[in-house]
Short mmCIF file of the C-alpha atoms (twelve columns), coordinates in Angstrom:
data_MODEL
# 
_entry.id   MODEL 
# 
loop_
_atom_site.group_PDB 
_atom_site.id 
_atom_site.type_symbol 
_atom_site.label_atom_id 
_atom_site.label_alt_id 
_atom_site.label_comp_id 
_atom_site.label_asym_id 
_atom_site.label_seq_id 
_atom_site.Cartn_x 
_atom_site.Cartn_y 
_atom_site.Cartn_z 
_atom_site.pdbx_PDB_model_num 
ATOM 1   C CA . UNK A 1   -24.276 -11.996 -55.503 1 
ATOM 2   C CA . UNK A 2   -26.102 -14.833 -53.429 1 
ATOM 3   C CA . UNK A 3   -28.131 -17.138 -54.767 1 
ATOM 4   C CA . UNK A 4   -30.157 -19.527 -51.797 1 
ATOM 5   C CA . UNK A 5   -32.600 -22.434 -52.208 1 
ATOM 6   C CA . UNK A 6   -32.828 -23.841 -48.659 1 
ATOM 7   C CA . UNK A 7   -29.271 -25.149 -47.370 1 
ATOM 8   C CA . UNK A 8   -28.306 -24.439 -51.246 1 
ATOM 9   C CA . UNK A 9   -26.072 -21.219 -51.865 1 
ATOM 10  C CA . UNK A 10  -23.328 -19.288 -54.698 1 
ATOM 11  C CA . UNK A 11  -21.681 -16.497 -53.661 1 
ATOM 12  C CA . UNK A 12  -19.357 -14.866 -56.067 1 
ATOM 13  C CA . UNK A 13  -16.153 -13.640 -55.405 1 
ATOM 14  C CA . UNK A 14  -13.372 -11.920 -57.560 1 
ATOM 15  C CA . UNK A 15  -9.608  -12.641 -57.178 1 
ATOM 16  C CA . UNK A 16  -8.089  -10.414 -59.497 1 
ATOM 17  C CA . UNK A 17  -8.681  -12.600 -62.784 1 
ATOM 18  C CA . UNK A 18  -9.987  -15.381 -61.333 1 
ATOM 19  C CA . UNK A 19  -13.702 -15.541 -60.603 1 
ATOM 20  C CA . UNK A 20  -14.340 -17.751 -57.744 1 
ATOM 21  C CA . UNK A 21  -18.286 -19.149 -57.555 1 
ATOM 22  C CA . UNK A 22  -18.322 -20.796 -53.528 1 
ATOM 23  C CA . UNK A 23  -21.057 -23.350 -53.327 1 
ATOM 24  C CA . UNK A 24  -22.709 -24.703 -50.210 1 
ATOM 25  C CA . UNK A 25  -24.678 -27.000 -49.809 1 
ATOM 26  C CA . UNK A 26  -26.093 -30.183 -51.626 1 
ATOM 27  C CA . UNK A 27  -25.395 -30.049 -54.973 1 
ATOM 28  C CA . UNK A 28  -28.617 -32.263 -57.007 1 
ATOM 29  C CA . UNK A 29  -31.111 -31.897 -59.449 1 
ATOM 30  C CA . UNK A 30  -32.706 -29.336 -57.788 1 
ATOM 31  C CA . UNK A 31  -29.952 -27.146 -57.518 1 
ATOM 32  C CA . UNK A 32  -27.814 -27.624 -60.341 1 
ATOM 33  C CA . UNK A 33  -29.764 -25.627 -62.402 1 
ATOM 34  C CA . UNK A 34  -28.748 -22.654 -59.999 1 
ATOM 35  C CA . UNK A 35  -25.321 -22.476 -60.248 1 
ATOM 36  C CA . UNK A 36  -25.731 -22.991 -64.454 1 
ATOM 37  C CA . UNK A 37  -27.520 -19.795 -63.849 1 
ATOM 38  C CA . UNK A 38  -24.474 -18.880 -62.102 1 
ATOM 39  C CA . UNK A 39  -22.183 -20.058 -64.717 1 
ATOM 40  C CA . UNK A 40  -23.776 -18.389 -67.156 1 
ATOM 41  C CA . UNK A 41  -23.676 -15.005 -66.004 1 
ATOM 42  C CA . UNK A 42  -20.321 -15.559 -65.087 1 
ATOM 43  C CA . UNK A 43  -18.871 -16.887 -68.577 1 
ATOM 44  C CA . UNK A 44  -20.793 -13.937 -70.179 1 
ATOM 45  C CA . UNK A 45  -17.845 -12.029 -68.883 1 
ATOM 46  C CA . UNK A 46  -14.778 -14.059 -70.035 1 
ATOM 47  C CA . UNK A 47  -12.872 -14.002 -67.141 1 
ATOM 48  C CA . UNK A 48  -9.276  -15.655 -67.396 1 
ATOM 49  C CA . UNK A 49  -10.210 -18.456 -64.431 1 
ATOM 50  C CA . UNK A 50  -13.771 -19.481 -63.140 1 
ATOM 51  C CA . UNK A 51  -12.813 -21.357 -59.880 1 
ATOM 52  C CA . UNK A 52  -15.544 -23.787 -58.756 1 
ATOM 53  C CA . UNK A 53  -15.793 -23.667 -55.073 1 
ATOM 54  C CA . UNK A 54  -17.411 -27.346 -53.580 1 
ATOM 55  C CA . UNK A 55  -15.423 -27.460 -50.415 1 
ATOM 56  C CA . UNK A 56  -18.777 -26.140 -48.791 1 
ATOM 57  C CA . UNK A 57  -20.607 -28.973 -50.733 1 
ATOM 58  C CA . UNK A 58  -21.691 -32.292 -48.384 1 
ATOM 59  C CA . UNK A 59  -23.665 -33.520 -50.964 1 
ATOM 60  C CA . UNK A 60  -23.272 -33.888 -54.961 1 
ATOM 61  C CA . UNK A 61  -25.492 -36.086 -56.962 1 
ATOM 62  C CA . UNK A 62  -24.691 -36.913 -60.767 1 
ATOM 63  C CA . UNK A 63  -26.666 -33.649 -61.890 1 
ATOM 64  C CA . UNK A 64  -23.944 -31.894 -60.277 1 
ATOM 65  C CA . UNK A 65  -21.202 -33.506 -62.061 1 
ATOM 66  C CA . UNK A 66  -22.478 -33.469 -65.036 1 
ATOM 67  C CA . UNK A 67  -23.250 -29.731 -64.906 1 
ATOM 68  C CA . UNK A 68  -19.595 -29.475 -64.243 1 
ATOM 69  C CA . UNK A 69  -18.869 -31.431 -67.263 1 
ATOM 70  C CA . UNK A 70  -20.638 -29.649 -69.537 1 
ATOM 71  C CA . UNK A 71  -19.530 -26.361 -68.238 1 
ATOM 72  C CA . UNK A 72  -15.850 -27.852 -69.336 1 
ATOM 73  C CA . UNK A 73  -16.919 -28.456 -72.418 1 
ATOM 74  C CA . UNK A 74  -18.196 -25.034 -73.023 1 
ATOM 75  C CA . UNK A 75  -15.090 -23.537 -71.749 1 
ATOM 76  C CA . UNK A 76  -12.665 -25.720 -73.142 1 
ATOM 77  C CA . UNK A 77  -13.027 -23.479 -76.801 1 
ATOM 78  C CA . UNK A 78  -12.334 -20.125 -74.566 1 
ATOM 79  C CA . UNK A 79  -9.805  -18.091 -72.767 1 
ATOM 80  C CA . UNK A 80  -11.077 -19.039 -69.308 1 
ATOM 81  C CA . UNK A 81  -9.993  -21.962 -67.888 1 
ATOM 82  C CA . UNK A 82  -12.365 -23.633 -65.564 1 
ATOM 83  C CA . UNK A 83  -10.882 -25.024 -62.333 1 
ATOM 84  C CA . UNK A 84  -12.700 -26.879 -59.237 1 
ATOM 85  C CA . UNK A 85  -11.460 -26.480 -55.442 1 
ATOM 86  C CA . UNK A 86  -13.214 -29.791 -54.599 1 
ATOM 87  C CA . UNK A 87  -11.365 -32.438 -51.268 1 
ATOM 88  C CA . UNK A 88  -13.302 -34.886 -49.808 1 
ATOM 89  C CA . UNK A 89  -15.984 -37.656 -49.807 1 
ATOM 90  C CA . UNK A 90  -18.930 -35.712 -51.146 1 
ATOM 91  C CA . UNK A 91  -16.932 -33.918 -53.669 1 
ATOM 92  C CA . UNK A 92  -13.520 -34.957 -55.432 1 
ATOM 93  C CA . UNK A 93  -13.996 -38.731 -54.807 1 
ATOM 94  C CA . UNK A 94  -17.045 -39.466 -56.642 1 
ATOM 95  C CA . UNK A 95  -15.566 -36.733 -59.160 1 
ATOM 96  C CA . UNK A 96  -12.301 -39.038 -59.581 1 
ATOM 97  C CA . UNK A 97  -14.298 -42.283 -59.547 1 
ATOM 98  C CA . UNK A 98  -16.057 -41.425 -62.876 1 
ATOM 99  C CA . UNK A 99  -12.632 -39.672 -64.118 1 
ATOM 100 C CA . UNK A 100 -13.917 -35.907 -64.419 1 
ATOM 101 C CA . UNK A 101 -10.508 -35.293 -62.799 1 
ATOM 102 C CA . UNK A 102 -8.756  -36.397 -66.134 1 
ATOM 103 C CA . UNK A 103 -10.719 -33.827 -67.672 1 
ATOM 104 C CA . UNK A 104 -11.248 -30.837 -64.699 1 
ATOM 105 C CA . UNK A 105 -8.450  -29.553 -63.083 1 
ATOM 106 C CA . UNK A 106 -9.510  -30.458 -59.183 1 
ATOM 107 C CA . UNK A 107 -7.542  -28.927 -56.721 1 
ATOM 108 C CA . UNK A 108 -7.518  -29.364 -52.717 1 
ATOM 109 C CA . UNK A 109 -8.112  -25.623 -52.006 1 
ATOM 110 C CA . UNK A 110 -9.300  -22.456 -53.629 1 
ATOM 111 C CA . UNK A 111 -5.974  -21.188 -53.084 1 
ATOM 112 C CA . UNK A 112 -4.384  -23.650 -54.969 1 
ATOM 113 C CA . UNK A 113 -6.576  -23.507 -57.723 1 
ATOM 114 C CA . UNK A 114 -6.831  -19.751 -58.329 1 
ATOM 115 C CA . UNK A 115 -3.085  -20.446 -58.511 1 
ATOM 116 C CA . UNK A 116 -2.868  -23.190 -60.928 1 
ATOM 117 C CA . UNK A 117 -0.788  -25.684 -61.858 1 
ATOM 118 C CA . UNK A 118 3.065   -24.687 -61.643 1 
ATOM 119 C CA . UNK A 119 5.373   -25.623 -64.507 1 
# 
């Protein structure tokens, strides 16, 4: 499934448990609400690992992180544990600035984070 609003996109993909939502794009006020959409229909599912895609993201205002942050917070009382594939200026450094890495699980590359962390 593909969602588009100009430059904007989700496209789902499944990785055996892991559901992987890829987003492109700027990531704002106008397009957060998208990709809750997306989160929605994709938490309606349970899957084990929802894997949040921004390495196709050049821009992500505070809308964007705090979507992510609330989407913790609403999977933090489930089975699925949320993960975000996220390197970069427009992504995981304003993420770490305001500490959503202390509460996310950010990882360099989709690979990595459909893996998890190793114990």
């Amino acid at each position: 499934m593909v969602t588009e609003s100009s430059a904007f996109s989700v496209t789902r993909h499944t990785h055996g448990e892991a559901v992987v939502l890829e987003v492109c794009g700027a990531l704002d006020q106008v397009t957060a609400p998208s990709l809750a959409t997306q989160f929605d229909i994709v938490l309606m599912s349970g899957p084990a690992v929802l894997v949040v895609d921004l390495t196709g993201v050049d821009f992500m205002s505070s809308a964007g992180i705090s979507l992510l942050v609330e989407t913790h917070r609403l999977t933090e009382r489930t089975a699925t544990a949320l993960r975000v594939a996220a390197e970069g200026p427009a992504t995981s450094r304003p993420m770490r600035i305001v500490g959503v890495d202390k509460m996310i699980d950010l990882y360099p590359t989709v690979t990595e984070a459909i893996r998890g962390r190793q114990p």
